[in-house]
C-alpha positions in Angstrom: -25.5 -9.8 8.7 -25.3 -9.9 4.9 -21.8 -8.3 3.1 -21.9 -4.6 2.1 -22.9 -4.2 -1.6 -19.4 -3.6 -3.9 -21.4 -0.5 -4.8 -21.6 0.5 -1.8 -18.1 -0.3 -0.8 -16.4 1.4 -3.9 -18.3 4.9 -2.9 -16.8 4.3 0.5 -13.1 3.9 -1.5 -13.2 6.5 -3.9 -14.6 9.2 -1.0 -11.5 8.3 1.4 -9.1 7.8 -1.9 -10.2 10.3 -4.5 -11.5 12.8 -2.2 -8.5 12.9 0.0 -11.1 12.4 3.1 -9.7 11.1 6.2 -11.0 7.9 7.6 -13.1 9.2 10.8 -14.8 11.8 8.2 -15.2 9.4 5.8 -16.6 6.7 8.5 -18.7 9.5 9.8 -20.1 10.5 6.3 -21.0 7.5 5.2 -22.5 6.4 9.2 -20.0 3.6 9.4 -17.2 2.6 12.1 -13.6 3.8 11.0 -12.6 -0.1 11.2 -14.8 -0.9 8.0 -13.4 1.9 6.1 -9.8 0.7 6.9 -10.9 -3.2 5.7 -12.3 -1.9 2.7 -9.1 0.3 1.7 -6.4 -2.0 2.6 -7.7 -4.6 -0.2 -8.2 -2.0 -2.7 -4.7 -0.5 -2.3 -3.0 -4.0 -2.4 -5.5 -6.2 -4.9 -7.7 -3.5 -6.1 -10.8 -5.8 -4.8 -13.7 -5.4 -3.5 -15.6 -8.1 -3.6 -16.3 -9.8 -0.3 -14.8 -12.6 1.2 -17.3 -15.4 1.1 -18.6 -16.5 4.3 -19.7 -19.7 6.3 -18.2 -22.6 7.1 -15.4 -24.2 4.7 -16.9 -27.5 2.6 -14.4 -30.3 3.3 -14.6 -33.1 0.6 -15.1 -36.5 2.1 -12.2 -38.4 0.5 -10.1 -35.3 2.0 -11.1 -35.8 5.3 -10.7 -39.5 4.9 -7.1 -39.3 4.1 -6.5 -36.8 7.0 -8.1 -39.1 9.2 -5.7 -42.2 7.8 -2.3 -40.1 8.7 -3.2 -39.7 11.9 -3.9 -43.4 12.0 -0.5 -46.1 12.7 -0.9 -49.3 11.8 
């Protein structure tokens, strides 16, 4: 499932911030769960971002995992 557009998401923001709505009615306004409204808010009250959090799995350079690899390892 691709991320919610920041457009998207700041209309969500400013209708549960500047309108003084409530989560469920704002949740229910914009035909979203109340648990996507609350992610979206909490960011934007403590960083002011809302850009998604990129997704997939984590690129680990190969050197990296080498060295990992080499602690592990007793000589």
């Amino acid at each position: 499932m691709k991320a919610y557009s920041v457009d998207l998401r700041s209309k969500i923001v400013a209708a549960h911030l500047d309108q003084k709505l409530s989560i469920r009615k704002t949740a229910e306004i914009f035909a979203c769960g109340k648990s996507l409204v609350q992610k979206l808010v909490k960011p934007q009250k403590i960083e002011g971002n809302l850009q998604p959090k990129p997704r997939g799995i984590p690129r680990v350079n190969s050197s990296k995992l080498i060295w990992q690899k080499a602690k592990f390892v007793h000589y």
